[in-house]
Each structure stands twice: as structure tokens, then as C-alpha cells.
TIVO-300817 format. One record per residue (C-alpha): residue number from 1; x, y, z. Coordinates in nm, 4 decimals. Example, Ala and Ser with C-alpha at 12.3 -4.5 7.8 and 13.67 -1.06 7.14 Angstrom:
BEGIN
MIDREN   num         c1         c2         c3
MIDREN     1     1.2300    -0.4500     0.7800
MIDREN     2     1.3670    -0.1060     0.7140
//
This chain:
BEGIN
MIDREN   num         c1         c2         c3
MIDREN     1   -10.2255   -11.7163    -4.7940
MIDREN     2   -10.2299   -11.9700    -4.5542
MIDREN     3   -10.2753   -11.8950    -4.1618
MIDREN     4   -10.0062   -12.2295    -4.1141
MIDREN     5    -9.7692   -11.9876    -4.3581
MIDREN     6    -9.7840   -11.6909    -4.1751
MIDREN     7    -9.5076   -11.4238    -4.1846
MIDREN     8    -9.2664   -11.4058    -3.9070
MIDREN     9    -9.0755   -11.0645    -3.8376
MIDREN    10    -8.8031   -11.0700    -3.5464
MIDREN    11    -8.6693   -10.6980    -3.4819
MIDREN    12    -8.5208   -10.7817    -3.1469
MIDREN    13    -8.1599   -10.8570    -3.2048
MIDREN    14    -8.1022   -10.9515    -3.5677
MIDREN    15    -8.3355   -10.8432    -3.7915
MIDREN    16    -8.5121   -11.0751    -4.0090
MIDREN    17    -8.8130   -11.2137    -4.1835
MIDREN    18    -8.9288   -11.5672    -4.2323
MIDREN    19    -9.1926   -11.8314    -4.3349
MIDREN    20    -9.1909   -12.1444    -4.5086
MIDREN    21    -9.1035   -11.9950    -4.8286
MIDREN    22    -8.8028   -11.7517    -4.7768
MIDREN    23    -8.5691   -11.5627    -4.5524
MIDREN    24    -8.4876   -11.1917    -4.5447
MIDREN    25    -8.2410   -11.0808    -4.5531
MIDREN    26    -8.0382   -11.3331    -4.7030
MIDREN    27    -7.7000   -11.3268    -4.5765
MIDREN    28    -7.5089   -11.2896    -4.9476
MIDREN    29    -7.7608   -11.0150    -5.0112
MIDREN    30    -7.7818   -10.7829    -4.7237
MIDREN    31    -7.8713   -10.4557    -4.7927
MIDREN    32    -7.8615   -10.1737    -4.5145
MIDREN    33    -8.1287    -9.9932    -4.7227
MIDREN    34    -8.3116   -10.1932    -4.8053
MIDREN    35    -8.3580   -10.3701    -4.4713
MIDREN    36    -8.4213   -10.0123    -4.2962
MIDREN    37    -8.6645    -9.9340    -4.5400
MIDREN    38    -8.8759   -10.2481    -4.4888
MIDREN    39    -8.7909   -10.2403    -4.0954
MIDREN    40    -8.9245    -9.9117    -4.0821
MIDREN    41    -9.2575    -9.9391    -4.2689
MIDREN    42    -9.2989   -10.2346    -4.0904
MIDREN    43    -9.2347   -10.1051    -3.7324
MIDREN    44    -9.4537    -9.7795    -3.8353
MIDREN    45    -9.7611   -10.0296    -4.0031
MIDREN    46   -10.0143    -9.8644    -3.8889
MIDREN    47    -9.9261    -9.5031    -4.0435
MIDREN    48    -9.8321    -9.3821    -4.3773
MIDREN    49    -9.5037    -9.2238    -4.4040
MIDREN    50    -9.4303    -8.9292    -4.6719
MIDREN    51    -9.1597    -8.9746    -4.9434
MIDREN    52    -8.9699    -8.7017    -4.7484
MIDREN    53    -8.9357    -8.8881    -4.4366
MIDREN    54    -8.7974    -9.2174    -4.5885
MIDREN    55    -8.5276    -9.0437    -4.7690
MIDREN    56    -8.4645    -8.8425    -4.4336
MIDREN    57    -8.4071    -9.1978    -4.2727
MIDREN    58    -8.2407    -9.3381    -4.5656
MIDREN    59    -7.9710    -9.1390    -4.6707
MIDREN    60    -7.7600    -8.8529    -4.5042
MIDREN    61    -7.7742    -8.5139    -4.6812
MIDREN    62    -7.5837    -8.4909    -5.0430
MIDREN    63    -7.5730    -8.8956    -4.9718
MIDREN    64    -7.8023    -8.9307    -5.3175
MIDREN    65    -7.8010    -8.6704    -5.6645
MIDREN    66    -8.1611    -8.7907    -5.7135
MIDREN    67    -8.3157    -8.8947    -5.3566
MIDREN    68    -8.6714    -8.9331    -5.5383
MIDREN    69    -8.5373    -9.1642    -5.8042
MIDREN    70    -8.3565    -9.3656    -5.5219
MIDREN    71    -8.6566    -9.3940    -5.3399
MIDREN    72    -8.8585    -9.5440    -5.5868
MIDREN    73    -8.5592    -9.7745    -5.7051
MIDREN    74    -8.5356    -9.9064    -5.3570
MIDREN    75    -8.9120    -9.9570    -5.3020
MIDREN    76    -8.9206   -10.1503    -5.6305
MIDREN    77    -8.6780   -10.3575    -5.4663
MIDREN    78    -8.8092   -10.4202    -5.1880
MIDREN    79    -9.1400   -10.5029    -5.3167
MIDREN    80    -8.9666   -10.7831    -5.5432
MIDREN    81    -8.8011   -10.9143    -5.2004
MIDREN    82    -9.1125   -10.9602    -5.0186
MIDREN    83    -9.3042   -11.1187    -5.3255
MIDREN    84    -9.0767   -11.4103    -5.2256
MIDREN    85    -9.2812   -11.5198    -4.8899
MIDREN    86    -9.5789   -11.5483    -5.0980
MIDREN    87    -9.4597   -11.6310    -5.4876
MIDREN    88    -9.8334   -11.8225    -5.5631
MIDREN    89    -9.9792   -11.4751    -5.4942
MIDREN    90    -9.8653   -11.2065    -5.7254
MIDREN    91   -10.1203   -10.9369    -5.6869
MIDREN    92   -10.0700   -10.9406    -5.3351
MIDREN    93    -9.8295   -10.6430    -5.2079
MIDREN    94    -9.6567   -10.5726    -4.8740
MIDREN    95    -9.5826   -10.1979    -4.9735
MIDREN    96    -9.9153    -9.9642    -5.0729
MIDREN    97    -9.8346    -9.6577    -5.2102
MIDREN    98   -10.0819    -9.3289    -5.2418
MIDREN    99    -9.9439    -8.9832    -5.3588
MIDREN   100    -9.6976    -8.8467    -5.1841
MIDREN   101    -9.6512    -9.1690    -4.8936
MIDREN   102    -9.5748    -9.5041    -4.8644
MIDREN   103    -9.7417    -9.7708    -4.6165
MIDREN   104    -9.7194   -10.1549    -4.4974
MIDREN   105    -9.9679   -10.3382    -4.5911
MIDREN   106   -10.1604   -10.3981    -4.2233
MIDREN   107   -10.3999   -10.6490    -4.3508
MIDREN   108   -10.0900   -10.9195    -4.4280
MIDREN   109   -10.1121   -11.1349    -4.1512
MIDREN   110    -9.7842   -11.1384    -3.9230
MIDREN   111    -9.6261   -11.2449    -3.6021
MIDREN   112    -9.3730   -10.9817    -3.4680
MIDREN   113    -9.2101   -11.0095    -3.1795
MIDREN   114    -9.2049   -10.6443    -3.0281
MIDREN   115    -9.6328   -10.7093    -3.0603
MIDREN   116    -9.6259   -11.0691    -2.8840
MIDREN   117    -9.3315   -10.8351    -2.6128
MIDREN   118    -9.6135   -10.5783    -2.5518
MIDREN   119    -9.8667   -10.8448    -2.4790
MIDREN   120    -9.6681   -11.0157    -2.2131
MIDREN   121    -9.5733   -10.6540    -2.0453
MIDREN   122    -9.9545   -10.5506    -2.0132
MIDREN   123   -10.0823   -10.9390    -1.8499
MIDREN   124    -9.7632   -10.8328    -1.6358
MIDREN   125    -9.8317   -10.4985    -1.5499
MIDREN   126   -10.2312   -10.6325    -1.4968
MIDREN   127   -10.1648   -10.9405    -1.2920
MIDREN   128   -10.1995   -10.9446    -0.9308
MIDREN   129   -10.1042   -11.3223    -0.8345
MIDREN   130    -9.7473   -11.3791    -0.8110
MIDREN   131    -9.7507   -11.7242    -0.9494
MIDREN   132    -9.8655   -11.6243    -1.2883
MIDREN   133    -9.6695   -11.2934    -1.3008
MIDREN   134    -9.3776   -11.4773    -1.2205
MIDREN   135    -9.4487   -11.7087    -1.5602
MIDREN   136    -9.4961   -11.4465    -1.7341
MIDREN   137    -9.2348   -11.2241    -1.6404
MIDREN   138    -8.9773   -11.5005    -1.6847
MIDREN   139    -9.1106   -11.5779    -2.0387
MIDREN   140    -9.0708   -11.1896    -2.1201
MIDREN   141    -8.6571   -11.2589    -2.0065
MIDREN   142    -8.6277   -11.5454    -2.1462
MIDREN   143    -8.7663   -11.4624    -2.5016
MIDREN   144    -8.7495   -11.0833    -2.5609
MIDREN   145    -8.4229   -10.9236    -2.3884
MIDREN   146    -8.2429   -10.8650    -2.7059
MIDREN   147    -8.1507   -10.5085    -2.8044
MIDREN   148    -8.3938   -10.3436    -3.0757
MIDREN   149    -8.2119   -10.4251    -3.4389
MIDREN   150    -7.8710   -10.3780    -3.2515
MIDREN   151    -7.7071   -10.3690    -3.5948
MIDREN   152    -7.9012   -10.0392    -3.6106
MIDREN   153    -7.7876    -9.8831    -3.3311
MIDREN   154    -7.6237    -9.5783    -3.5119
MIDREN   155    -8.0180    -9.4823    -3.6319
MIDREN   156    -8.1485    -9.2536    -3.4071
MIDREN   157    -8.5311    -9.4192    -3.4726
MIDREN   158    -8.3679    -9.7103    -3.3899
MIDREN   159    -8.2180    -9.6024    -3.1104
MIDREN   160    -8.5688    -9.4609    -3.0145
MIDREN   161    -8.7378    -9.7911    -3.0026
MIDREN   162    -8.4503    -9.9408    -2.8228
MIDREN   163    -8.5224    -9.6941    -2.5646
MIDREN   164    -8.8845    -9.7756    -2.5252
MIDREN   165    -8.8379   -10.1642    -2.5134
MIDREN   166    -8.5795   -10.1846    -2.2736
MIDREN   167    -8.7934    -9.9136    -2.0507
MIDREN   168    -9.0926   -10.1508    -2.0909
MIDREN   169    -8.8983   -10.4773    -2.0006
MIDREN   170    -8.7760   -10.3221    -1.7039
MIDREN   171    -9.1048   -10.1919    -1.5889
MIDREN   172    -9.2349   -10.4955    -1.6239
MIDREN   173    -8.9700   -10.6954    -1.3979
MIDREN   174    -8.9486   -10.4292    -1.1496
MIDREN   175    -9.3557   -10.4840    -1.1103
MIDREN   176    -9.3348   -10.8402    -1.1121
MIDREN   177    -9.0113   -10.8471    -0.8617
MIDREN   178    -9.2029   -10.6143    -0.5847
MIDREN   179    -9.5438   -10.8273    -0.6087
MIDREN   180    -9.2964   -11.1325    -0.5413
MIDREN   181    -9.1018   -10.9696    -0.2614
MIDREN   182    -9.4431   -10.8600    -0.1145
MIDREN   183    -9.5714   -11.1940    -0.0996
MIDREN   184    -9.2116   -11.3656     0.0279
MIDREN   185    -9.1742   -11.5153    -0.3244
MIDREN   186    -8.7672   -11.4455    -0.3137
MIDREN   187    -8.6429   -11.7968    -0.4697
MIDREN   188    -8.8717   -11.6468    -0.7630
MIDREN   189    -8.6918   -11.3013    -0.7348
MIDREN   190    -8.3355   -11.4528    -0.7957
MIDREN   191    -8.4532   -11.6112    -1.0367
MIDREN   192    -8.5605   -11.3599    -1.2768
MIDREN   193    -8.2567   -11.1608    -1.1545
MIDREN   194    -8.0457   -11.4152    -1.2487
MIDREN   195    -8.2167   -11.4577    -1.5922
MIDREN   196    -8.1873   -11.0669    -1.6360
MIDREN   197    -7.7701   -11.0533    -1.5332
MIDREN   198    -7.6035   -10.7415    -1.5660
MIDREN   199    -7.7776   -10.6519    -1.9083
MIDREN   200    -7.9989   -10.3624    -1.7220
MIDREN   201    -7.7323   -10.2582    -1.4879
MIDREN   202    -7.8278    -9.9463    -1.3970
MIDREN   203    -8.1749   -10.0762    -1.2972
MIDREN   204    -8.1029    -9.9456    -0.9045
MIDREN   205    -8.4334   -10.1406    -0.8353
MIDREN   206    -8.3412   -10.4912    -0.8927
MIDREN   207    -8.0142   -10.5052    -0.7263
MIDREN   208    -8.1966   -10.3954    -0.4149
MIDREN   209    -8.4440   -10.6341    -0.5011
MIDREN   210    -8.1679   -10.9473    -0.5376
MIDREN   211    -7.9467   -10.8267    -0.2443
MIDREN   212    -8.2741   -10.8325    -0.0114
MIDREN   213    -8.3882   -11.1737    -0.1728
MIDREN   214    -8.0083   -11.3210    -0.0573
MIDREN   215    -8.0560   -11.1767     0.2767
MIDREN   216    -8.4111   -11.3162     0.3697
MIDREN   217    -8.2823   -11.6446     0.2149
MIDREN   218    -7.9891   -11.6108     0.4091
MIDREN   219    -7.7486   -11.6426     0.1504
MIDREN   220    -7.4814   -11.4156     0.2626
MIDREN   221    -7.1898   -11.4932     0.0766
MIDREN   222    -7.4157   -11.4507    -0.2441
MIDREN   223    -7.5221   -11.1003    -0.1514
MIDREN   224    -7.1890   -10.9722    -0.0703
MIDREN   225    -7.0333   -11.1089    -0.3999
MIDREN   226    -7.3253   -10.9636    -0.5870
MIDREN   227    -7.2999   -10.6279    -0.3860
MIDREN   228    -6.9228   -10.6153    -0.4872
MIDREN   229    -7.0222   -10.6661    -0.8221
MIDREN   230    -7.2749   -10.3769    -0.8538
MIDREN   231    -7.0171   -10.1525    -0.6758
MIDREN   232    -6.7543   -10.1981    -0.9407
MIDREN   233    -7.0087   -10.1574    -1.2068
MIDREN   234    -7.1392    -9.8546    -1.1204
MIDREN   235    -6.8255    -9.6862    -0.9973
MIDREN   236    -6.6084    -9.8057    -1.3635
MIDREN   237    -6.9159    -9.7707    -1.6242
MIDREN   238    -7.1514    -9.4747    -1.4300
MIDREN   239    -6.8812    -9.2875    -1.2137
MIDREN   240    -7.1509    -9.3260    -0.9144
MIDREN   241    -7.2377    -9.4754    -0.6003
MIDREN   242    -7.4726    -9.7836    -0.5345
MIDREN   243    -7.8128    -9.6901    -0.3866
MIDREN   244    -7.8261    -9.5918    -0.0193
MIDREN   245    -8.0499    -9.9340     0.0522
MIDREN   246    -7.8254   -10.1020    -0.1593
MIDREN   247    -7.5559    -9.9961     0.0968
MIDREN   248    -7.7951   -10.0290     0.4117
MIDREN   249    -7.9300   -10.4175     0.2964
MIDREN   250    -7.5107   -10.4625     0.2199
MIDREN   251    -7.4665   -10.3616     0.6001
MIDREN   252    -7.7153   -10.5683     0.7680
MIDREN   253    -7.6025   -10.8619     0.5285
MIDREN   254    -7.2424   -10.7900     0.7224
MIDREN   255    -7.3937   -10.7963     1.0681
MIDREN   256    -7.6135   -11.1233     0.9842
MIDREN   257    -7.2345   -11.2672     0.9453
MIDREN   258    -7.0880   -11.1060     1.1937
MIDREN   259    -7.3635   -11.2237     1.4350
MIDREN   260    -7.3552   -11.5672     1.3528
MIDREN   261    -6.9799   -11.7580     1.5350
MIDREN   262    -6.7473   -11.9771     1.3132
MIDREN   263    -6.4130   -12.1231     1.3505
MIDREN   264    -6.0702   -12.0247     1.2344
MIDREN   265    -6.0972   -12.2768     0.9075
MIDREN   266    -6.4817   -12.1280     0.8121
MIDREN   267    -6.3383   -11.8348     0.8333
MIDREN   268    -6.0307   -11.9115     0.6449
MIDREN   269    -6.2908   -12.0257     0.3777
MIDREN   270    -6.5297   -11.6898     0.3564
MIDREN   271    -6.1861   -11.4903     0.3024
MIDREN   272    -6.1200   -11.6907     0.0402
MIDREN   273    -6.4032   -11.6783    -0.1540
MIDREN   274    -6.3789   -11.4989    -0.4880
MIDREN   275    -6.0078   -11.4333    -0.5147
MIDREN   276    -5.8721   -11.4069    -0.8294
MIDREN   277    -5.4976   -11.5593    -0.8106
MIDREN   278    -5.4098   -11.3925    -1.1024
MIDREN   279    -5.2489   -11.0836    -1.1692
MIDREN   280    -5.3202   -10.7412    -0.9962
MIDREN   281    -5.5604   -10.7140    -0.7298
MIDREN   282    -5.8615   -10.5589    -0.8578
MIDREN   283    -6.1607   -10.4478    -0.5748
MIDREN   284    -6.4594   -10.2067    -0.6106
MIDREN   285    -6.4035    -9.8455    -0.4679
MIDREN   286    -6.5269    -9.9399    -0.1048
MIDREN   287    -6.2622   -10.1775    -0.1080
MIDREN   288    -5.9955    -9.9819    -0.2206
MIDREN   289    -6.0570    -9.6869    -0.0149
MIDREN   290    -6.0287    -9.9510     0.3258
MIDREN   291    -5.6947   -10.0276     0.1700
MIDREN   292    -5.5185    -9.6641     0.0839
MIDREN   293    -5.6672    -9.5715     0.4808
MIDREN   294    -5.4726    -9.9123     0.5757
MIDREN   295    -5.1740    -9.7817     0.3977
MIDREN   296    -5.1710    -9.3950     0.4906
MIDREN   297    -5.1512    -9.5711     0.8513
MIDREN   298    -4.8608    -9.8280     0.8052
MIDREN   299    -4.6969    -9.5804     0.5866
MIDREN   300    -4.4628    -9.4616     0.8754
MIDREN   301    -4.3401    -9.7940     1.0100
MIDREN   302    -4.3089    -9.9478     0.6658
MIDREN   303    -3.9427    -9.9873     0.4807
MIDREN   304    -4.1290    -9.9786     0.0902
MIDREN   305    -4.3086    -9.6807    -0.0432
MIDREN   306    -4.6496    -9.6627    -0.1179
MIDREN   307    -4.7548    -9.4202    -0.4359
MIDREN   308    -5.1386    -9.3308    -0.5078
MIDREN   309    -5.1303    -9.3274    -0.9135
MIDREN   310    -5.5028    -9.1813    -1.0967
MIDREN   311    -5.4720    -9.3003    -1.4837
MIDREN   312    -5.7035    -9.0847    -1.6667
MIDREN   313    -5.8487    -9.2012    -2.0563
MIDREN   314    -5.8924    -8.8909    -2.3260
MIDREN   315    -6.0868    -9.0271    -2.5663
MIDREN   316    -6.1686    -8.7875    -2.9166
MIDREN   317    -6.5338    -8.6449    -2.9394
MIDREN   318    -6.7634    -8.8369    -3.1290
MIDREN   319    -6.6455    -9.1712    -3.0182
MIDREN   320    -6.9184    -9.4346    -2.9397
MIDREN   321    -7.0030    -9.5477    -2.5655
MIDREN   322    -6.9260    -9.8991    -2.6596
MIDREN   323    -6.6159    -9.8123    -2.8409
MIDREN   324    -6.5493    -9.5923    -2.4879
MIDREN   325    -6.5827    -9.8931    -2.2690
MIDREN   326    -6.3833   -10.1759    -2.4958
MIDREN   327    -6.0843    -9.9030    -2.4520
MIDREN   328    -6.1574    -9.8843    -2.0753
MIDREN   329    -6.1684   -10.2656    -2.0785
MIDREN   330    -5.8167   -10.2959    -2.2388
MIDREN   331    -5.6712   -10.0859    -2.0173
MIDREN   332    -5.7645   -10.2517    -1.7213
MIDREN   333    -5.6874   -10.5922    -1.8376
MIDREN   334    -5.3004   -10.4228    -1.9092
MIDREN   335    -5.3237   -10.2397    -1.5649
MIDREN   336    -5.3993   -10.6444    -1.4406
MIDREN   337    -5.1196   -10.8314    -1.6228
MIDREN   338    -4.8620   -10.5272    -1.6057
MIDREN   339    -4.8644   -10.4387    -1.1915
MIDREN   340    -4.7627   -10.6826    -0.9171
MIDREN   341    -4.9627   -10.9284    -0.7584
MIDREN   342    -4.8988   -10.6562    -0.4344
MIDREN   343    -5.0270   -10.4290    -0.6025
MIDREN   344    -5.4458   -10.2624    -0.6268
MIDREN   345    -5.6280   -10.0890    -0.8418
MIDREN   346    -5.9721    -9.9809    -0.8576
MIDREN   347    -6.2187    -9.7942    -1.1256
MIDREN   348    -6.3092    -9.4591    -0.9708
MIDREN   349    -6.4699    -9.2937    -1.2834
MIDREN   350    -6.5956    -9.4579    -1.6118
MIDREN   351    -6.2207    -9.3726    -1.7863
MIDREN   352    -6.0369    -9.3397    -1.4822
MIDREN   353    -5.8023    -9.5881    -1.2699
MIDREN   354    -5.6524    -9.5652    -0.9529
MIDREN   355    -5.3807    -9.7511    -0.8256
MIDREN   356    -5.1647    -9.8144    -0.5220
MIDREN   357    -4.8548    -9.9212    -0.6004
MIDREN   358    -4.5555   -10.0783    -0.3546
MIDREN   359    -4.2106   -10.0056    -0.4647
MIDREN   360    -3.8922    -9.8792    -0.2841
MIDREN   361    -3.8620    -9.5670    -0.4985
MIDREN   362    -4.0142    -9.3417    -0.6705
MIDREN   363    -3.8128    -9.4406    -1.0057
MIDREN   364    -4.0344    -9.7784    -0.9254
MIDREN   365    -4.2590    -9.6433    -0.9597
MIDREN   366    -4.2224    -9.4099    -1.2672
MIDREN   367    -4.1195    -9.7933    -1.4232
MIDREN   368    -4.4459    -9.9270    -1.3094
MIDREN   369    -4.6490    -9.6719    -1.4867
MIDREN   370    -4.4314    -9.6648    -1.7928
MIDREN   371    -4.5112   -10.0288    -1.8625
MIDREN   372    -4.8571    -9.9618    -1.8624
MIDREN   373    -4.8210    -9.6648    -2.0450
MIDREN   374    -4.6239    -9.9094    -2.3163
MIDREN   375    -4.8645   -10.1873    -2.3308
MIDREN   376    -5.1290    -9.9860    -2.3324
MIDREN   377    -5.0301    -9.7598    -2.6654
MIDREN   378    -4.9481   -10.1200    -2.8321
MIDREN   379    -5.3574   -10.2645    -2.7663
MIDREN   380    -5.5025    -9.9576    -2.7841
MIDREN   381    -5.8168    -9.9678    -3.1017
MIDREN   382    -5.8764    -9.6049    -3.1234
MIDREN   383    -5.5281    -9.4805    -3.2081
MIDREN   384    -5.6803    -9.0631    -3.0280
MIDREN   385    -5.6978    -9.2019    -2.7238
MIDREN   386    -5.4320    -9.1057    -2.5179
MIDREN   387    -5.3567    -9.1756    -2.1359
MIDREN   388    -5.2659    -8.9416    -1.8690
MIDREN   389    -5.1204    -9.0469    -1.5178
MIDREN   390    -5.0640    -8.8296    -1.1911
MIDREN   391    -4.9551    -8.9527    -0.8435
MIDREN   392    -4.8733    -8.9132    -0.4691
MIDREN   393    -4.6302    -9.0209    -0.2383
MIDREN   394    -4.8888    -9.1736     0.0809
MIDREN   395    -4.7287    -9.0594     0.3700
//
């Protein structure tokens, strides 16, 4: 076995294993099974694992007559599988067994990915200059962001490790950030904010982190964008509010504006920024709540009514988060196409919507809300879900 030939094992994202000789899974021949089996001896190398376990992970209960007999079917598989990286070496075998266990082979030399991610989190979690923890922090997001054998995510061990390696990557960033901010390294900081998006997003640390980077850089426009952004995020997928120094850095970012004069056509321009001309006004919950106080105000001297509407999502139990949030998605892209452009609507809790809708009458606005209610049953994927609507007069 050649070093130059060495086994290559990628668990973050897609699973697979590769050298110069073969490729598993192959994508005719992919077996859930089989690939958890290997994925999980693999993962747990350094540890044998009982026969009980493996069919634990392998099969639900009553899934298999003869679990035992499965078991050793799917092991003889997968040792035939794995024979393939190294076919000039026949005694050699990438699944020992003794007794009553099963183990990986440790002494088959192998690059893994989670091993070389663990390597870069300690030299970042050890390093004091902010040059090289910069490097290496924005090799660790550039390389190793991927979810933990996301087509796993149903498998609570998988689901376990996915845990630990997104805690790790975001230890290691928040670490890295604050050594940068400390040393006035914020060009860095947006950087590796910018590398890391929205995947973390409830990661309070590094939107304080960016906002303050865009203020001491003085890139106010930037900050408040990015502030909206975090808002709406946290109010539609969390049902909470951003940090207090989010809010306090989102303040002094205001004043820095307010402090500095323009004319009528820079200002012209700043309002503009980051409208969307299409469809149905959409703002965070800060936003909205400036604009039902502007309302509740006007509402006496204006000749159209103005009707507070809450849409509410009842999803069936047992339904997964992401399935939760594609639903949530449709609905507001329905609430965006089916409303007037005069119209706004907000995310106030992770299945709930709140609108403020302009009509002359109340049978307006009953049409308003049936068309969403309409459109919304037709695009619906989870046909349990159902929608529930309330609303107000504002007066």
C-alpha cells in the first residue's frame, strides 16, 4: 500500500471514499446500510463496537426477522466494497472482527477530513498572532463548513457529530474574530464573516462582531443592511430579538449617519438603497412596528382603512424543522405576490405573519386574506398544514 495511494474519506457533506483505485459509494450502487455501517466504524476507529450496537444503528425495531444474520450479510459486503481501494492486496482488511464486536482497521492509512478539521481548530484555538489565525481560520471556512453526512441527518449519531462540528467551527471563528477585533484587524473580520454567511445564524457573536467591523470601517450603509438582515432572521426562523449590542452598535451606526450632513439627492440615494420593487413590502419587526405606530396615528384623518391581520402556520407533530421552514418560505413568497405593493408584512414568530393591509372595507379585506388563503392551500407540500388568520380594525 502505497503512501501516494492513500485512502481519502470525506464525511462533511456527501459522504464518500476515494483513491486512485475506486469510489464509494458508487452512485448506481448506493446503499444506506451499507454506507452507515462503514461511516460509522469509520467515524468510531478507534473503538470496537458490539454486534448489538450496529444493528441498534442499522435497523429500527421488527425492521429485520434475523438482525444477526443481517449483520453479518452486510459486513460481508462491505468488506468486498472496500477490497476495491486496494485489489493487489487481498489479505489486507478494513473491518476486524473479535467475538462479539466489530472494528476499523486503525492501522490503514487515511486522510479524513473531520481529523485534518480538528487540526486546524486546535492551531486556531492555540494561536495568538492574528495574521496566522486569520489563515487559518479562513482555511477552516473555506474547506470544512459542510454539514456532517447531511444525507444522514435523520440518524441521531449523525446528528450528534453534526452538533459537535458545527460547535467546534464556531468556536474557532468566534476566537479568531475577537483576537482580530482586539488588534483592529476588521477588513480581516468581514472577511471571514462574509465567508461564513448566514449558515451559523444564530451565532449572536459574529453579527456583533461584523456590525462593529462596518462601524469602525465606517461602512454604514453595510451595517444597517446587515443589521436588517439579522433582525428578520431571528424574528421569522427563532421568534427572538437581536442581541442588546447588536441593537446598541445598530444605534450608534444611526447617529454616525445622522451626524455626518448630506444633500437632498444623497439622501434620496440612502432611502433607496435595498428596495425591492417587487411585490409586497416586506421589513424586519423593528420596521414594521415604526409603520403600524405611523398608521394607528394617521388612522383618524385617513379616508382608507387600515386592518392588522396575524397569519398563524399549524403544522402536524413530527414534521421536520426544514420541512417547517420551506412551508414558512412558501407562504411568505404567496403573502409577497398576493398583497399590494401598499401593503407590509413582517415575520413576528417562526410560523407566524403579520400584515397591515390598506383597503376601504373590511370585505377588502376579508378578499385580501382569502387570496392568500387560496394560493397558499394550492403550493402548500405538507398537505396537514393548515393556516389560521385573525385581525383588527387600527383605529
Amino acid at each position: 500500500m502505497r503512501k501516494k495511494n492513500i485512502l481519502k474519506i470525506h464525511l462533511l457533506g456527501e459522504f464518500y471514499m476515494e483513491n486512485k483505485n475506486y469510489r464509494f459509494p458508487q452512485e448506481t450502487k448506493k446503499s444506506t446500510q451499507l454506507i452507515l455501517l462503514i461511516a460509522y466504524l469509520m467515524m468510531y476507529r478507534h473503538t470496537v463496537v458490539s454486534k448489538e450496537k450496529l444493528i441498534k444503528i442499522l435497523w429500527k425495531e421488527d425492521e429485520s426477522d434475523k438482525p444477526e444474520g443481517a449483520l453479518r450479510n452486510l459486513v460481508y459486503r462491505a468488506r468486498k466494497e472496500l477490497q476495491k481501494f486496494y485489489p493487489d492486496n487481498p489479505e489486507l482488511s478494513f473491518i476486524l472482527s473479535k467475538g462479539n464486536t466489530y472494528a476499523w482497521n486503525s492501522e490503514i492509512p487515511c486522510e479524513i477530513d473531520i481529523v485534518q478539521m480538528d487540526e486546524l481548530c486546535k492551531k486556531i484555538e492555540e494561536e495568538e498572532a492574528p495574521e496566522a489565525s486569520y489563515q487559518y481560520c479562513k482555511e477552516l471556512l473555506s474547506n470544512y463548513m459542510e454539514d456532517f453526512m447531511f444525507e444522514f441527518h435523520t440518524q441521531d449519531w449523525v446528528e450528534l457529530q453534526k452538533t459537535y462540528y458545527d460547535n467546534n467551527l464556531m468556536r474557532a471563528t468566534n476566537r479568531s474574530c475577537k483576537l482580530l477585533m482586539d488588534k483592529e484587524y476588521y477588513d480581516e473580520v468581514i472577511k471571514l464573516c462574509d465567508i461564513l454567511g448566514f449558515k451559523h445564524y444564530a451565532n449572536n457573536h459574529i453579527h456583533e462582531y461584523k456590525l462593529e467591523a462596518y462601524r469602525q470601517t465606517h461602512q454604514y450603509s453595510l451595517a444597517i443592511s446587515y443589521y436588517h438582515k439579522v433582525t428578520d432572521m431571528y424574528y421569522g426562523r427563532l421568534g427572538i430579538e437581536v442581541t442588546p449590542l447588536c441593537r446598541e452598535i445598530y444605534a450608534e451606526v444611526v447617529q454616525c449617519i445622522a451626524s455626518n450632513p448630506v444633500d437632498v439627492d444623497e439622501l434620496e440615494q440612502q432611502l433607496k438603497e435595498h428596495v425591492r420593487n417587487e411585490g409586497t413590502f416586506y421589513c424586519d419587526f423593528d420596521v414594521f412596528k415604526n409603520i403600524y405606530q405611523m398608521n394607528l396615528r394617521s388612522a383618524r384623518r385617513s379616508s382608507r382603512s387600515r386592518y392588522l391581520v396575524l397569519l398563524t402556520m399549524r403544522q402536524p407533530e413530527g414534521v421536520k424543522e426544514a420541512a417547517q421552514q420551506r412551508e414558512s418560505d412558501i407562504l411568505r413568497d404567496v403573502i409577497t405576490t398576493e398583497l399590494r405593493k401598499n401593503d407590509v408584512f413582517t415575520k413576528c414568530s417562526p410560523f407566524q405573519y403579520s400584515l397591515i393591509i390598506a383597503t376601504t372595507s373590511m370585505e377588502g379585506c376579508d378578499k385580501a386574506i382569502s387570496r392568500i388563503l387560496d394560493r397558499f392551500q394550492q403550493k402548500k407540500t405538507i398537505p396537514e398544514t393548515k393556516l389560521m388568520y385573525e385581525y383588527k380594525h387600527i383605529n
